[in-house]
N, C-alpha and C positions, 0 to 999 in steps of 0.2 A: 440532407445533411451534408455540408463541407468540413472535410477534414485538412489541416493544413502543418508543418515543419517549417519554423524559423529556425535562423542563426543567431543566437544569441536571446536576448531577453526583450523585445520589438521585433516589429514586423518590417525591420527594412528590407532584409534579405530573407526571401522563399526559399527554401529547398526544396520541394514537396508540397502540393496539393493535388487534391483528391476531391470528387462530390460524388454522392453514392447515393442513387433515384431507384423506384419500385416500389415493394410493400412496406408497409414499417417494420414488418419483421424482419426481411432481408437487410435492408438498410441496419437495423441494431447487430445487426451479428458481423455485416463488414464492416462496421464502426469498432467494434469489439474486435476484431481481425485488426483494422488499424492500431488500433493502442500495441497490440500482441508485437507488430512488426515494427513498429517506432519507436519505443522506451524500451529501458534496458532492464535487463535480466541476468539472474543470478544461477548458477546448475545448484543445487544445495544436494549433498549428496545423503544416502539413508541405506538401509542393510539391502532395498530390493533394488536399488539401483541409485537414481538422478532423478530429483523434480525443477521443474523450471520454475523458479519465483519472480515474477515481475515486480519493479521497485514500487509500484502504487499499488495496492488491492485491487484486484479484479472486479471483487463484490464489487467496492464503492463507486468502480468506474462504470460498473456493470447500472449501477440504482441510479449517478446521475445522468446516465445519456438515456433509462428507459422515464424519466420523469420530466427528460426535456420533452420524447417525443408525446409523452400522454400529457402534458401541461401547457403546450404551446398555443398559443396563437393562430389557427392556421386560415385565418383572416389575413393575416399577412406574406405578404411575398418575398419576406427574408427567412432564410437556412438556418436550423440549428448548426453552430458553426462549432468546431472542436480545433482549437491552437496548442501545439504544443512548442513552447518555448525552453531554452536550455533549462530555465530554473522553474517552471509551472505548465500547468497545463490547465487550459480554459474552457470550460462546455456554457456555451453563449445561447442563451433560450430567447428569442423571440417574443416580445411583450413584456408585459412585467407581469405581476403577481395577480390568478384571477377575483373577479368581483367577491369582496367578503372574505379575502386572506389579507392578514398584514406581516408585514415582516417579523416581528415578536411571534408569530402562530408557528411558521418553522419550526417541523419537527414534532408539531403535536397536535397539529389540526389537518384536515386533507379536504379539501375544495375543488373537485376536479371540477377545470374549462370543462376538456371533453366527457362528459358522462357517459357515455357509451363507447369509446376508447377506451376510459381509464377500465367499465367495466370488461373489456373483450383482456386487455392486458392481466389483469385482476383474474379472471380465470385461467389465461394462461399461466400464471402462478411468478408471473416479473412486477409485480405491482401488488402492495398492500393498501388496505381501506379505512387502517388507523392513523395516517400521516406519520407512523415512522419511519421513510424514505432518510430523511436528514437524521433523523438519532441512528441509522444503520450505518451513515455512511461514515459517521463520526468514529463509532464501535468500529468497523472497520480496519479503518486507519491506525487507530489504538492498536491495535491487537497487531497491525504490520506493523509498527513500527517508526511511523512516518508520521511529520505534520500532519493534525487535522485541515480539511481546507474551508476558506473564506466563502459567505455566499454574498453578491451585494445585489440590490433590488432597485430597481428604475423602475419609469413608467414606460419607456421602453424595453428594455431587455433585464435579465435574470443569470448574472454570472457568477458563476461556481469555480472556485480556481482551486488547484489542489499541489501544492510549493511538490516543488522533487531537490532531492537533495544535492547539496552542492559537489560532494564528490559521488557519484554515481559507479557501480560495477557496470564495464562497457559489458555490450551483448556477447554471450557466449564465451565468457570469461569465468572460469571455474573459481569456485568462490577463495580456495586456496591461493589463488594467483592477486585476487583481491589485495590493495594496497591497504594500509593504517590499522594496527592490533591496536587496539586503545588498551589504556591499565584497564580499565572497567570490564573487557572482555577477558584479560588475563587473569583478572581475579576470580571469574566466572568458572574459569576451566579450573583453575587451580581449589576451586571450592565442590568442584562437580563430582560425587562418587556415586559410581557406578549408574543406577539412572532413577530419575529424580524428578517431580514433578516443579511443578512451578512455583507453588507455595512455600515447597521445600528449599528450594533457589533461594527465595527471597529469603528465607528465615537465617540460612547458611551465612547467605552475605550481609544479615543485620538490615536488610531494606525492606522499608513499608509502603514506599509510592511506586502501585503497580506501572503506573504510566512509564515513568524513570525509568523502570526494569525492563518494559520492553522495548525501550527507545534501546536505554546506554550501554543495557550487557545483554537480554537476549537475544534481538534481532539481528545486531551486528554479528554475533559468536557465532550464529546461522549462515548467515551471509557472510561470513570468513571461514565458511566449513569446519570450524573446532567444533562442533557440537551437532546432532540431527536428533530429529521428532523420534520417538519408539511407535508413533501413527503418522507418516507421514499423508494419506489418505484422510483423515479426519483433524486438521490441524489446532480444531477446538474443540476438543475430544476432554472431557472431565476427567477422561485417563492417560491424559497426553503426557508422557514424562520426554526428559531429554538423557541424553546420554553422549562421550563424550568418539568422537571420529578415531579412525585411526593418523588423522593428521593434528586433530588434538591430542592426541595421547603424547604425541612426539613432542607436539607443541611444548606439554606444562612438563614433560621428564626433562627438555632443552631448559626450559625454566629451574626446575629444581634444581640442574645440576650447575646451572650458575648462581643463584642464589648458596649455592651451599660452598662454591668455590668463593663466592663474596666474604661469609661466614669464615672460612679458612686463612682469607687476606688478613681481616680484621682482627683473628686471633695471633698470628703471629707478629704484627705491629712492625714500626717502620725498623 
């Protein structure tokens, strides 16, 4: 597998390349190290300490580099390749789709080229036998908060691109220091008491489309440190409530207290 860092959104300008030879295993876990060292991350802080959250799911990155290497072509003598560009990042598989999948099957059919890879993978417990690879990596993404990504199929190659966002938290930027409080996330804090599950969020702030919710107020209030997990450890935990930081607390009493000075303008009139 080659790993590669562009400048911008093309491949004119390299920063960074990388190709990683050996077992398949070795290779998925310095590919997985690569993602960790080159996209950006968030500290999100919680009552035992700091977790590092990477701007893409790990899962998702995690499901499409092991289904390049169990699905590929290895007839041919071109690399799964891995681009990452300012605004996407690309996992390039080798051939196109094996004999007996078509593009429509994605997600719900499973055709493995290699049968006896996908089975060796398949026990080590990184590969499933019901082809939900692609509905995992969808949920995934959902649940982070981030574009789902595109998959397009040739008869050559199999490109998986997964957008990253335009304003990105640089590495090792504590998420307090994070630029843009959207209203959405103010509203968030200002509706959040004491700690609260997710359904409860939503009911609070009058919203029914889960996806919206964890795009425009949960993820960000995460990744802006006003709010952490009460399971930071199980993050899709059926008892996962949130609760609000001690830099949210600051955050929505700063807010109160100018809202309530706005309130005092307004009453006394010009």
């Amino acid at each position: 597998m080659t790993c590669a860092v562009f400048r911008g959104s093309t491949k004119a300008h390299i920063l960074d390349r990388k190709a990683f030879h050996g077992n398949l295993y070795s290779i998925y876990q310095e590919v997985m190290a690569y993602f960790q060292a080159k996209l950006n991350s968030a500290l999100i802080p919680h009552a035992q300490g700091r977790d590092e959250r990477l701007e893409l799911p790990e899962s998702a990155l995690r499901e499409a580099v092991v289904n390049a290497i169990a699905h590929r072509d290895y007839r041919s003598t071109a690399n799964v390749q891995v681009y990452i560009f300012q605004d996407r990042v690309e996992i390039v598989t080798p051939e196109g789709l094996p004999a007996g999948m078509r593009e429509e099957d994605l997600g719900s059919r499973s055709v493995p080229r290699n049968p006896l890879l996908f089975n060796m993978l398949y026990r080590m417990k990184l590969v499933e036998q019901i082809g939900s690879g692609v509905r995992r990596i969808h949920d995934a993404c959902l649940e982070h908060g981030v574009a789902e990504p595109s998959i397009q199929v040739s008869t050559d190659w199999v490109i998986v691109t997964f957008p990253r966002r335009e304003v990105a938290v640089a590495p090792h930027v504590t998420p307090h220091e994070a630029p843009h409080v959207t209203p959405h996330v103010r509203r968030l804090v200002a509706a959040l008491q004491g700690e609260m599950s997710r359904a409860e969020l939503m009911a609070a702030l009058g919203l029914a489309d889960r996806s919206h919710f964890l795009r425009a107020y949960l993820h960000p209030s995460l990744d802006a440190g006003l709010i952490e997990m009460t399971l930071p450890q199980s993050p899709r935990s059926r008892n996962q409530r949130y609760r609000l930081t001690a830099v949210g607390k600051e955050a929505r009493n700063s807010q109160q207290k100018s809202e309530e000075e706005g309130t005092t303008e307004r009453t006394r009139g010009p």
